[in-house]
N, C-alpha and C positions, 0 to 999 in steps of 0.2 A: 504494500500500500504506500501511495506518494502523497504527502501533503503539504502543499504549497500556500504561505500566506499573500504571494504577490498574484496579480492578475496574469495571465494567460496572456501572451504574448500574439498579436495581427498584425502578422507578417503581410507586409504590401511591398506587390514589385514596382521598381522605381525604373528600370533599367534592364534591361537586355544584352548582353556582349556575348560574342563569337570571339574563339580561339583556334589553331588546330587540331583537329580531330584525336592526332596523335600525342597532343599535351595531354598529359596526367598529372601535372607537380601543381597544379593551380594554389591547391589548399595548402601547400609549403610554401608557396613564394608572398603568399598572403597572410596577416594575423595581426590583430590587435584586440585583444580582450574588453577596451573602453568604448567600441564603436560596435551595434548590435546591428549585425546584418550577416545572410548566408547569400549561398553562391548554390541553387538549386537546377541541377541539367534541365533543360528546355526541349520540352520533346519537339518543339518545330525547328531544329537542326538542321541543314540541308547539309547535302550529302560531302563530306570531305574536309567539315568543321562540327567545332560542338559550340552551342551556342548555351548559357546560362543565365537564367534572372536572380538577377540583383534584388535580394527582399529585406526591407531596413522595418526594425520595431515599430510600428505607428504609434503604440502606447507612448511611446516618449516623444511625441508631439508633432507638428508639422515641422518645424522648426529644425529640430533633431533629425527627423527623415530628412529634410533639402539636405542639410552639414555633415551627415553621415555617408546619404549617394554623392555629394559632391568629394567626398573624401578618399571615399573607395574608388571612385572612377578616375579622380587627379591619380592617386596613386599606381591605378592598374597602368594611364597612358604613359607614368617616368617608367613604371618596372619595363613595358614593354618596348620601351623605345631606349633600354639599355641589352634592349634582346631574350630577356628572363621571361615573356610570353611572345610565343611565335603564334604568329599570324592574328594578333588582337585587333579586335576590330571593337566600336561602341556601335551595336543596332541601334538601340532605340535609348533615349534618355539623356542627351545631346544638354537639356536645357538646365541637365544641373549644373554642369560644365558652367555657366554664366555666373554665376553663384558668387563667384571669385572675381569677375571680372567688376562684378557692379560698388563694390566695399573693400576694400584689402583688410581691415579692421572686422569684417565679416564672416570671411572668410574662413574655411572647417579648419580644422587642427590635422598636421598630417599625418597619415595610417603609416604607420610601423610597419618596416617589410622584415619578414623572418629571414 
């Protein structure tokens, strides 16, 4: 038996990204314990890449969800643009990206790479 005094965590995807097919270290090159979000396969993959959604806690606010996916997704585009995810793409979720652009004092805290 499990009993939890905190609320049940709704999980919303924010984001969508594609990697290749043959990546399997995602969940190594990625971690930060103080940002609450998974990396869930995306069964509408096309063929020759795996695509995954990006789902951040909604309980901890709207606020939290923008600073969380704009965190996870700055992070994922330096990891991969030092080569550490091949063939990264962002499908869908482009607008958190902006996040950063509009406040520098706004702006998420950056995700710890493992």
């Amino acid at each position: 038996m499990s009993i939890s005094y905190q609320g049940e965590a709704h999980w919303r995807r924010v984001a969508v990204i594609e990697v290749g097919a043959d990546f399997d270290n995602l969940d190594a090159v990625l971690a930060d314990p103080s940002l609450d979000f998974r990396l869930q396969p995306s069964a509408e993959s096309p063929s020759g890449y795996a695509w995954f959604d990006l789902l951040v806690d909604a309980d901890k606010g709207e606020r939290r969800c923008a600073r969380t996916a704009y965190a996870v997704l700055t992070a994922m585009q330096r990891i991969a643009s030092d080569g550490d995810i091949p063939d990264f793409r962002i499908v869908t979720g482009h607008q958190w990206l902006r996040l950063g652009e509009s406040d520098p004092d706004d702006a998420a805290p950056m995700l710890h790479v493992a």
